[in-house]
C-alpha positions, 0 to 999 in steps of 0.5 A: 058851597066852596067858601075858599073858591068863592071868596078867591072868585069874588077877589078875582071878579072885583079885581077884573072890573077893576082892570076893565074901567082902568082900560076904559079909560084910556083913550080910544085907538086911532083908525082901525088901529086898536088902543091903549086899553085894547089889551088891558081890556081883554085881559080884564074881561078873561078874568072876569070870565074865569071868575064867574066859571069859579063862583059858579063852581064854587056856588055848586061844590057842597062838600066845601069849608073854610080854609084850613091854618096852613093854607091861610098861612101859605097865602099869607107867606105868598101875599107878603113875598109879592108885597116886597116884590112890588115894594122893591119896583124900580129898584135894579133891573127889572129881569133880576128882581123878577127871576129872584122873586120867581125863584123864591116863589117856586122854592116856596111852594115846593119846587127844587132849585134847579127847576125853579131856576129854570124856569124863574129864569127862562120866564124873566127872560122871556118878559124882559125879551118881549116888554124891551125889544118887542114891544119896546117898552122899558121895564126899568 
């Protein structure tokens, strides 16, 4: 047994039935037409569907172990900059807080700094694009 996989299978299992009673009690849709926790719903149902194919991998691996310091340490280092990203909601715009998180993120794991600021601004536009002028939902 994969003890990581497991464990991040059952993190990820927990938070998608989570989500999934979060959409369910939001109220229904009017008609045919679909509701608020329509997409909620789906999401939380695709991640419980990868977390089950991931317990199940991980259940079958037998050359699995623990996790190694320096992976502990990386999901450490991952977990706080996300913290402070959320701690940080609401303050400034949505679309710059997002492409700095990103971009630090990607530095983080590796990435150099023209593509992480390639991509940490093409994926904070494209959010802010879709959320705002799409969807009309504010980010702010």
């Amino acid at each position: 047994m994969n003890v990581r996989d497991a464990i991040l299978g059952g993190l990820f299992l927990a938070a998608g039935a989570a989500l999934s009673l979060g959409a369910a009690a939001l109220p229904p849709g009017a008609g045919e037409l679909p509701g608020p926790g329509f997409f909620p719903g789906t999401i939380a149902g695709i991640i419980v569907l990868l977390a089950c194919a991931q317990l199940y991998s991980a259940f079958r691996d037998r050359a699995g172990a623990g996790p190694a310091i320096g992976d502990i340490r990386g999901v450490g280092a991952a977990a706080g900059l996300l913290f402070v990203y959320l701690l940080l909601w609401g303050t400034g715009w949505f679309a710059l807080r997002t492409a700095v998180y990103l971009l630090l993120l990607l530095r983080f794991f590796g990435q150099g700094w023209k593509p992480a600021a390639a991509v940490s601004i093409t994926i904070a536009a494209a959010v802010t694009l879709a959320f705002q002028y799409g969807l009309r939902v504010s980010l702010e």
